[in-house]
N, C-alpha and C positions, 0 to 999 in steps of 0.2 A: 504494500500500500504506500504511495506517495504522499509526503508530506506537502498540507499547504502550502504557503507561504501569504502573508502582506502585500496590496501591490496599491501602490495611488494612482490614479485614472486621470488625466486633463480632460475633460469634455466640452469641446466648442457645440455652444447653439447661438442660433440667429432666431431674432425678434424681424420680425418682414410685416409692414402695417401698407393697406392698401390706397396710397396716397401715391400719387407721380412727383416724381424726385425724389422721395425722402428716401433719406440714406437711412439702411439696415443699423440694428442695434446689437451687439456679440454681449454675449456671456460666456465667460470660462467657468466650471466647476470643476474641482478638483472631489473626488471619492475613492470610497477606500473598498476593494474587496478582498475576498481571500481565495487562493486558487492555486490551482498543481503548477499552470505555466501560463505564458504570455498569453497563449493564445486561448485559453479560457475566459481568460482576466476581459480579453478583446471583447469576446461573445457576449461576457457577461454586460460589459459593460455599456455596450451598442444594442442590450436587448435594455437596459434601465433606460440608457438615453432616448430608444425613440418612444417608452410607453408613455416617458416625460411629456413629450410634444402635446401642445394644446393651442386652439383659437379662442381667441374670443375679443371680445366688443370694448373698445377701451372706452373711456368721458366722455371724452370728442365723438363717437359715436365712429370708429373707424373699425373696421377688425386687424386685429393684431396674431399673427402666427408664430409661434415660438418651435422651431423644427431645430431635431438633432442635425449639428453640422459635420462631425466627425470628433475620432480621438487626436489628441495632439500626441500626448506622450502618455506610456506606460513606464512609472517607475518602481522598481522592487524595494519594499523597506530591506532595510537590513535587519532590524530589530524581529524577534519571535513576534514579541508579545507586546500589544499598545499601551502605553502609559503615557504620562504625563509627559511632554515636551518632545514625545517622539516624531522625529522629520520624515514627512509624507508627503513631499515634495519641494523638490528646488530644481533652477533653472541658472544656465549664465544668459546674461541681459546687454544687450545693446545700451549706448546715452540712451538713442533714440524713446527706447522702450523703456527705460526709466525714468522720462521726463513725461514720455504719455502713463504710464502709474501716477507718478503724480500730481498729473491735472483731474483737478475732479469732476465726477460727471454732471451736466449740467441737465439738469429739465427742463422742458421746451414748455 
C-alpha cells in the first residue's frame, strides 16, 4: 500500500461578467489534498475546481461566470503531518509581480 502524501494545489478561475469590454477578473486559490502522486492530486483537484464553477446575477443586474481556468502548480509538502506554520506553498516572483501583489484590488 502506498503512502499518501501533502500536496498544495494553485487553482486559476476567471470571473467573465457579460458586459462588452470588461476585462475578466482571476482568482488564485491555493488547496491542500492528500494523494499517492501528482497525478491524482491533478484529478482530484480539477474535479473540486470545476464543481466550484457557478453563475449568477450580480447588483448591477449583469450575470457573472466564475469557471475553472486551470492548475498552475502542484506543490509537494515536505512535512507528514499539518500543523501550525507548515509551508503549503511558495513561488519565486518577478518586481513585476510583486508590485501587482501589492496594489490592491479596487471595486468598480
Amino acid at each position: 500500500m502506498k503512502t499518501k502524501k501533502w500536496y498544495s494545489v494553485s487553482i486559476l478561475y476567471r470571473g467573465k461578467e457579460n458586459i462588452t469590454n470588461h476585462q475578466d477578473i482571476w482568482e488564485e486559490t491555493i488547496c491542500l489534498f492528500d494523494a499517492e502522486n501528482e497525478a491524482e492530486v491533478r484529478e482530484k483537484a480539477e474535479e473540486k475546481s470545476k464543481s466550484a464553477e457557478i453563475k449568477y446575477q450580480s447588483i448591477s443586474g449583469n450575470t457573472v461566470d466564475w469557471v475553472f481556468d486551470g492548475i498552475l502548480s502542484v506543490y509537494e509538502l515536505s512535512e507528514e503531518s499539518i500543523v501550525n506554520g507548515t509551508e503549503v506553498f511558495s513561488r519565486f516572483l518577478r518586481e513585476d509581480e510583486v508590485k501587482s501583489l501589492r496594489t490592491p484590488f479596487e471595486d468598480e
